[in-house]
C-alpha positions as CSV (number, residue, x, y, z in Angstrom):
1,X,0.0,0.0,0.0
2,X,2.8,2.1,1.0
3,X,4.6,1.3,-2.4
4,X,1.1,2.2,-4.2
5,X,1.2,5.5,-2.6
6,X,4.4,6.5,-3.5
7,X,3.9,5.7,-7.3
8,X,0.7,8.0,-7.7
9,X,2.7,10.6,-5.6
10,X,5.4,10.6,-8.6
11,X,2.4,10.6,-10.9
12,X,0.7,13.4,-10.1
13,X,4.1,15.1,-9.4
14,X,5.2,14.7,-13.2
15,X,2.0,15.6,-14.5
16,X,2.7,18.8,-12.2
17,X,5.9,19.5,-14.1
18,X,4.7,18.6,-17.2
19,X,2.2,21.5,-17.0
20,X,4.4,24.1,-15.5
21,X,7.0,23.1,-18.2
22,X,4.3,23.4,-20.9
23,X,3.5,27.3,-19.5
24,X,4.9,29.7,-22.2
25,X,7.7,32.6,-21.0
26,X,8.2,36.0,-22.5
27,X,12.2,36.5,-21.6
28,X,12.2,39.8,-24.2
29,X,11.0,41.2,-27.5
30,X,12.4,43.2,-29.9
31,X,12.2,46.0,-30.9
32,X,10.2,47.5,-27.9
33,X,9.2,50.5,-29.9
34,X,6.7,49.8,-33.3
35,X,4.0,50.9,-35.4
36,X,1.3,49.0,-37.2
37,X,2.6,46.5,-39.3
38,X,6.1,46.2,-38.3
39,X,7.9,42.9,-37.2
40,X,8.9,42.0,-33.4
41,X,10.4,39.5,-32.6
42,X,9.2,37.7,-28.8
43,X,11.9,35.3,-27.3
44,X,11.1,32.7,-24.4
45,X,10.0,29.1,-24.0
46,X,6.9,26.6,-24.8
47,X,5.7,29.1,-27.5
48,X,4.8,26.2,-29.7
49,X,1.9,25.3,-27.8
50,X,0.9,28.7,-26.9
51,X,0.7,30.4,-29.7
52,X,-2.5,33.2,-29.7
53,X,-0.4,36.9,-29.6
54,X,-2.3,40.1,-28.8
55,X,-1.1,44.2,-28.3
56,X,-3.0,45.3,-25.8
57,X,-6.1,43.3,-26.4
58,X,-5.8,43.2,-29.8
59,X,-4.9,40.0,-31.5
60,X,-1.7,39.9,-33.8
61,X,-0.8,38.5,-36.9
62,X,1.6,35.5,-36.1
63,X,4.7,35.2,-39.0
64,X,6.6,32.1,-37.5
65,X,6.5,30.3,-34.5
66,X,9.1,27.9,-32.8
67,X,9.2,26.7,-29.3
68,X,11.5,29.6,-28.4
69,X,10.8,32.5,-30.2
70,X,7.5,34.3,-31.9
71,X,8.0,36.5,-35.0
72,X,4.7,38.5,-35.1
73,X,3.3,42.1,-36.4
74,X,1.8,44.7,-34.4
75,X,-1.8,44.7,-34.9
76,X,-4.0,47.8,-36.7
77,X,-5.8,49.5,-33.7
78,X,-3.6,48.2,-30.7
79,X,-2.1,51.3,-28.2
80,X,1.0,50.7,-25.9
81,X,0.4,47.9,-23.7
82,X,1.7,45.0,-22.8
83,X,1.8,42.0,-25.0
84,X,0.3,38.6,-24.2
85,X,0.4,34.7,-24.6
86,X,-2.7,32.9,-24.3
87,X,-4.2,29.4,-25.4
88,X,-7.3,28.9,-23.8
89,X,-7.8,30.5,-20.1
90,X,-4.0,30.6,-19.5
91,X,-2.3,34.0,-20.2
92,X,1.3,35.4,-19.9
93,X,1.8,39.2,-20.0
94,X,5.3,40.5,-20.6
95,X,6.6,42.4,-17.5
96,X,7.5,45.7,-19.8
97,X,5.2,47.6,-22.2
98,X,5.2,47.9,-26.3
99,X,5.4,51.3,-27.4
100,X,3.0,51.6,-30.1
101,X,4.1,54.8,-32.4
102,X,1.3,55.8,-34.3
103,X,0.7,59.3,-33.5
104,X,-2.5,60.7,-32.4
105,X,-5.4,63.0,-33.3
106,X,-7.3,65.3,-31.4
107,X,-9.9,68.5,-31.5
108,X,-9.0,71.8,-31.3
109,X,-10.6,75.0,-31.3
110,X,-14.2,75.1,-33.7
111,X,-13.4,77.8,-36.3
112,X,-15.7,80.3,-36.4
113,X,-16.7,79.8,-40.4
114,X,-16.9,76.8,-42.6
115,X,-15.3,75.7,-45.8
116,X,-14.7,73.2,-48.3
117,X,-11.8,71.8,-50.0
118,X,-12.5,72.6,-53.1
119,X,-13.5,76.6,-52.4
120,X,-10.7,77.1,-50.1
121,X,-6.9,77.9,-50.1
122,X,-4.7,77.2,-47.7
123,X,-0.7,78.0,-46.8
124,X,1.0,77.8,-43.5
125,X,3.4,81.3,-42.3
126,X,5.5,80.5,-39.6
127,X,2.8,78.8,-36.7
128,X,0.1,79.8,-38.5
129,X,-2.1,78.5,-41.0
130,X,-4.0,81.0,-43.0
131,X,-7.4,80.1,-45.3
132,X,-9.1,82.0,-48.2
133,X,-12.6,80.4,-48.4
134,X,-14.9,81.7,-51.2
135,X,-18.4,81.4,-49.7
136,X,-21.5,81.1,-52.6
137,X,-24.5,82.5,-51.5
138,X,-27.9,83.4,-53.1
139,X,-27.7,87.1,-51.6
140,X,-23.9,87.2,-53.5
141,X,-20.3,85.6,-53.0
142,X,-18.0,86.6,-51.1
143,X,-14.7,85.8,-50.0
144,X,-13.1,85.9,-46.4
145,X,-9.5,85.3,-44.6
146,X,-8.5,83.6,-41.5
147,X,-5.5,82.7,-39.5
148,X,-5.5,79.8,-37.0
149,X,-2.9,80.3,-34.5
150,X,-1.1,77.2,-33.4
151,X,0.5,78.6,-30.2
152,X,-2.7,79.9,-28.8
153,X,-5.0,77.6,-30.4
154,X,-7.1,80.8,-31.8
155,X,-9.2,81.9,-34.7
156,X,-8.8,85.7,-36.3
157,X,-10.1,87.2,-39.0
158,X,-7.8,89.1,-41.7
159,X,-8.2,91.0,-44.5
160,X,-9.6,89.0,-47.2
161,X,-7.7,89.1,-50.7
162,X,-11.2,91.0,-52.5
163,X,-14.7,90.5,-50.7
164,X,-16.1,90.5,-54.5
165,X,-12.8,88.7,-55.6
166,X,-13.7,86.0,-57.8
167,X,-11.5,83.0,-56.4
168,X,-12.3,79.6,-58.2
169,X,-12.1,76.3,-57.6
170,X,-9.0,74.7,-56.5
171,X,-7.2,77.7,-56.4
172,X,-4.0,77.1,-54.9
173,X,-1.5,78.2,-52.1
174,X,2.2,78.4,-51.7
175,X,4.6,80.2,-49.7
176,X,7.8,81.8,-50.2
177,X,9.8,83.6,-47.4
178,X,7.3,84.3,-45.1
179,X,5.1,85.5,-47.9
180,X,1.8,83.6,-49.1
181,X,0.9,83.5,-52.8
182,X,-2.4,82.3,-54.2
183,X,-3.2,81.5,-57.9
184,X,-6.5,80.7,-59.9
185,X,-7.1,78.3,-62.4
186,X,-9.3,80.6,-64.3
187,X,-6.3,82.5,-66.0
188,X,-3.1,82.3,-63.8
189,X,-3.7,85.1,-62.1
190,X,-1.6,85.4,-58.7
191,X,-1.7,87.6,-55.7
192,X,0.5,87.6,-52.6
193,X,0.1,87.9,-48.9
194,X,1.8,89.9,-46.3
195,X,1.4,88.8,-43.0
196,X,3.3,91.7,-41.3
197,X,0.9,93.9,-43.3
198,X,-2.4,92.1,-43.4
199,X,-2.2,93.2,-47.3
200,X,-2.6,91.4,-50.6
201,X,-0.5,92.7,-54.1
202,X,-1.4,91.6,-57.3
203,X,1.6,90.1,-58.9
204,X,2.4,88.6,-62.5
205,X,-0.2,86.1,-63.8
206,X,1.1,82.9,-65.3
207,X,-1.5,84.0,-68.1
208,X,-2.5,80.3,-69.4
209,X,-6.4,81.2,-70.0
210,X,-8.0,79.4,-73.4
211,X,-4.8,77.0,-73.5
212,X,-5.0,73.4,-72.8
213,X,-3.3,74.2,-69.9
214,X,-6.3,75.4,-67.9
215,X,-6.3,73.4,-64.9
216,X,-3.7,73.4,-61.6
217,X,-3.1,70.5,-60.4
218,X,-0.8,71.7,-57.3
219,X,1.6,74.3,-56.2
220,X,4.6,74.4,-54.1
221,X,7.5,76.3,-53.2
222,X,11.2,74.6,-53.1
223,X,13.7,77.1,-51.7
224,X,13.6,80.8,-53.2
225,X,11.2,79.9,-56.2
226,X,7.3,78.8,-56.3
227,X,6.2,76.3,-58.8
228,X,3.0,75.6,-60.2
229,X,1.9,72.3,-61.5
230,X,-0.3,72.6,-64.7
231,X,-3.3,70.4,-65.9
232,X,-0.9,68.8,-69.2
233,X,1.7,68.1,-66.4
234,X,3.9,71.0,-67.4
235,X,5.5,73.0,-64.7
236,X,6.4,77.1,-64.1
237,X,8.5,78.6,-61.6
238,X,7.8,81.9,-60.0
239,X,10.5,83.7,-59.1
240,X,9.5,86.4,-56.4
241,X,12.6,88.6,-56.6
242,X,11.8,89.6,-60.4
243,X,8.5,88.9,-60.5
244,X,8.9,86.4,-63.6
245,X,7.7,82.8,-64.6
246,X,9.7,80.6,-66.5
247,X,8.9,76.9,-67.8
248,X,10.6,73.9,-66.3
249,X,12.3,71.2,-68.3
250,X,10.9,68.0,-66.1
251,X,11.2,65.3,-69.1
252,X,10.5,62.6,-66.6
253,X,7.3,63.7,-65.8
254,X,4.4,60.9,-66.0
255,X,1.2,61.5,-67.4
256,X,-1.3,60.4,-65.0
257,X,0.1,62.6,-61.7
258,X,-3.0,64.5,-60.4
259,X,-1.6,66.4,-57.6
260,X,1.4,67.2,-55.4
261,X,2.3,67.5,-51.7
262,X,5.3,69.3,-50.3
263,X,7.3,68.4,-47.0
264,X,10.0,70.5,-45.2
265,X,12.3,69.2,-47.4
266,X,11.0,67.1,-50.6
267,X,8.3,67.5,-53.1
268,X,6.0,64.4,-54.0
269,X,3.6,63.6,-56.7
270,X,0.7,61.7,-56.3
271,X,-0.6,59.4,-59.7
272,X,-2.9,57.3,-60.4
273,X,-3.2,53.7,-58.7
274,X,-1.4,56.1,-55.4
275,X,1.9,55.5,-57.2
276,X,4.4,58.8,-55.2
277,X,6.9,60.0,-57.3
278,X,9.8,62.1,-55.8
279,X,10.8,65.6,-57.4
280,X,13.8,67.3,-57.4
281,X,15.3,70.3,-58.9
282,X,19.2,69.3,-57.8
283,X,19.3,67.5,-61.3
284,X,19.5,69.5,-64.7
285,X,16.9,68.9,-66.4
286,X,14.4,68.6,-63.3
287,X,13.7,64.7,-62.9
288,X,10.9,62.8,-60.8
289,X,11.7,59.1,-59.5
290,X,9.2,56.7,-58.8
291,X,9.0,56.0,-55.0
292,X,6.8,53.0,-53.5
293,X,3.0,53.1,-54.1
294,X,0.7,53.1,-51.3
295,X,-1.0,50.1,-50.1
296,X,-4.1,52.5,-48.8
297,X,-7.1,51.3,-48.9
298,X,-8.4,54.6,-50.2
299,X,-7.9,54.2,-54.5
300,X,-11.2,55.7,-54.9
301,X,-11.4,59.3,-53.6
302,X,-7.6,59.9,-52.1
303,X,-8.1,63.4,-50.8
304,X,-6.2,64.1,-48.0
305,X,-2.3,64.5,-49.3
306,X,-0.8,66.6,-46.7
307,X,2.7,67.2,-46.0
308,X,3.9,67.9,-41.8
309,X,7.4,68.4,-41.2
310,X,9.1,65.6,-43.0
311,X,6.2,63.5,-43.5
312,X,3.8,62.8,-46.3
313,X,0.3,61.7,-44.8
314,X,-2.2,60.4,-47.4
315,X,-5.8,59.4,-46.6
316,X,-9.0,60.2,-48.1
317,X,-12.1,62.5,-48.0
318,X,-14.9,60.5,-47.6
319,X,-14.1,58.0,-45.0
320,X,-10.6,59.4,-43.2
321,X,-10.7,56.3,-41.0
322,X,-8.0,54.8,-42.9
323,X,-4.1,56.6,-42.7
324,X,-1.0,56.6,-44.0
325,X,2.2,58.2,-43.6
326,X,5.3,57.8,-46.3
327,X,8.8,57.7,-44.4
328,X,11.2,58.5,-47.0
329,X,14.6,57.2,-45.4
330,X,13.4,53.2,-45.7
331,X,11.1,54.1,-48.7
332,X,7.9,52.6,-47.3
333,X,3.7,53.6,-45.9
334,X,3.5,53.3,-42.5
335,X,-0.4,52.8,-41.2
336,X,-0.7,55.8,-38.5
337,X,-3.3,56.0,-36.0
338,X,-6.9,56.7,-37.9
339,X,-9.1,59.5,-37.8
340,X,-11.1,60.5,-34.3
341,X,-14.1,62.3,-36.0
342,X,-17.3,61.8,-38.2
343,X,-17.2,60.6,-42.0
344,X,-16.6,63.7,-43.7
345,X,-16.4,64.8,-47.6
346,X,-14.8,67.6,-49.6
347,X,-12.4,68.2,-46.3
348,X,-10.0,70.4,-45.7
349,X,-6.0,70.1,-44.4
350,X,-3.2,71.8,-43.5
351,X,0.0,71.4,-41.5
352,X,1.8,73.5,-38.6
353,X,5.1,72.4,-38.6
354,X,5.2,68.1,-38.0
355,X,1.2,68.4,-37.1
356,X,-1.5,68.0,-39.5
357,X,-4.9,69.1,-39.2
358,X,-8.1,68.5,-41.0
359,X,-10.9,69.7,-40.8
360,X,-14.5,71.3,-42.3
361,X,-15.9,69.6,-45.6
362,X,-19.2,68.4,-45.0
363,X,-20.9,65.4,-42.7
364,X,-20.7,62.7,-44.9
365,X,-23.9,61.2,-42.6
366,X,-26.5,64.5,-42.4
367,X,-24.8,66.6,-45.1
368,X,-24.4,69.6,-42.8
369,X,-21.1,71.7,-43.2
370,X,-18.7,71.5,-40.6
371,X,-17.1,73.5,-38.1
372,X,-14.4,71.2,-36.2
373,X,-10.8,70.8,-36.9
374,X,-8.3,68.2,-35.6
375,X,-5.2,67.7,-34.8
376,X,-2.7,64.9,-35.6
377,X,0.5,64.6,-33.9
378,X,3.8,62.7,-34.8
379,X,5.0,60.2,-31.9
């Protein structure tokens, strides 16, 4: 009897080891700092039978698996957190947190007045972002000017560029040493903007009315000179010191770019199928190189193209949910942290140094135009 006790004693004490043996370990992972998408690598024990990864709650997309180590990506929608092991009701958290790096949005201050992409100009002067909004009304159009005030998170009227000014549709924006320059699609015409004097000068037109080139696709500035990118794909530079506009020699240029976004220190173009293309003026003639496409989700109506700092953002209009961020120095689209408020059409952004905003456009659920603005911030 003795004997018989003694062998279900080292039965039940094997089973006992057996399990704690089987109990997965998280010793490290690496990196400890990610965003959507990337790689980390988890090392420890008994991964092979517990298998079932999550960031914070959300569940992770497992690459390989081996009874010592766990190659996994970080999961759309998780925050910082720790990560976990489960299988069944048995769970392991790590002792230290993942650092999830994808930025975040918030509101800031209503503006006072709404707008729409398509009626409204933007450019950014120092830590403030300043908008030309053509309104259309049955008792007459009319145009007004505002600055939004980074710093103090504040709305102020200026001096429009014409109350009875006749801006268009996608006019566009640029700025050139603390100067902003707007320019209509209706004939070239081009006016600029003195902050310092709350005053706007007429300067030379690009005069391209009853060509084919009667469309702008985009405008940017690079350095001392403004460009503007014409609907054939041709491009001008304005040169501010003489007042002058000459033609650039871009031979490279593809055929089905529809629009352009400028960072602190690049120029992209944005084509069809969200192919980016890099431009540069360093080379002689002026060249654009293909860059990688974007795997957005967002083919259909890409509106939002914004550049903040050294970062491209793209997302879209319609359903902002979705977005992207290019990071030039590894060549690839980083998913960022998705938009905080309602469905919206026809909105409008802007960037204050590395932050992007966006903003107005129209409720894409009752239709109503829009007041609210929001912030996105970097990690």
């Amino acid at each position: 009897m003795k004997k018989l006790s003694l062998i279900l004693l080292s039965v039940i004490l094997l089973a006992s080891c057996q399990e704690e043996e089987s109990n997965p370990e998280i010793v490290s992972f690496s990196p400890s700092v990610g965003n959507y998408g990337d790689q980390v690598t988890i090392t420890g024990s008994n991964f092979d039978e517990f298998n079932a990864v999550s960031f914070d709650g959300v569940e992770a997309t497992i690459v390989s698996v081996s009874p010592n180590q766990l190659v996994v990506t970080v999961p759309v929608g998780s925050k910082s957190g720790s990560i976990t092991i489960s299988e069944g009701d048995k769970r392991i958290e790590s002792a230290s947190s993942f650092t999830v790096t994808s930025g975040a949005w918030k509101k800031v201050a209503k503006a006072p007045f709404i707008a729409e992409k398509s009626s409204t100009v933007a450019f950014t002067i120092a830590q403030s972002a300043y908008f030309s909004v053509r309104h259309y009304e049955e008792s007459g159009d009319k145009n007004e000017f505002w600055q939004y005030n980074q710093v103090s998170n504040t709305w102020t009227e200026r001096t429009p560029i014409a109350v009875d000014y006749a801006q268009s549709f996608d006019s566009k924006g640029f700025v050139i040493d603390g100067k902003g320059y707007m320019i209509e699609p209706s004939g070239g015409d081009l006016h600029e903007y003195n902050p310092e004097t709350d005053k706007w000068t007429a300067k030379k037109a690009l005069n391209f009315y009853g060509t084919e080139q009667s469309g702008i696709l985009g405008a940017f500035s690079v350095g001392e000179f403004g460009y503007v990118l014409l609907s054939d794909r041709t491009l001008y530079r304005y040169t501010p010191a003489t007042d002058t506009w000459t033609g650039v020699n871009v031979p490279s240029m593809p055929k089905d770019v529809y629009t352009t976004v400028s960072t602190s220190d690049k120029v992209y173009f944005l084509a069809s199928g969200l192919k980016l293309y890099e431009f540069t003026t360093a080379t002689t003639p002026a060249s654009v190189v293909q860059k990688a496409s974007s795997p957005a989700s967002v083919s259909a109506n890409p509106e939002i193209l914004q550049g903040a700092g050294q970062q491209a953002f793209i997302g879209e209009s319609y359903n902002v949910m979705e977005f992207w961020q290019y990071s030039a120095p590894d060549n690839r689209w980083i998913q960022k942290a998705p938009f905080i408020g309602e469905q919206v059409y026809s909105g409008v952004h802007f960037s204050i140094g590395n932050k992007l905003y966006l903003g107005f456009g129209a409720s894409a659920v009752s239709d109503v135009l829009l007041h609210d603005v929001y912030e996105y911030t970097p990690e």
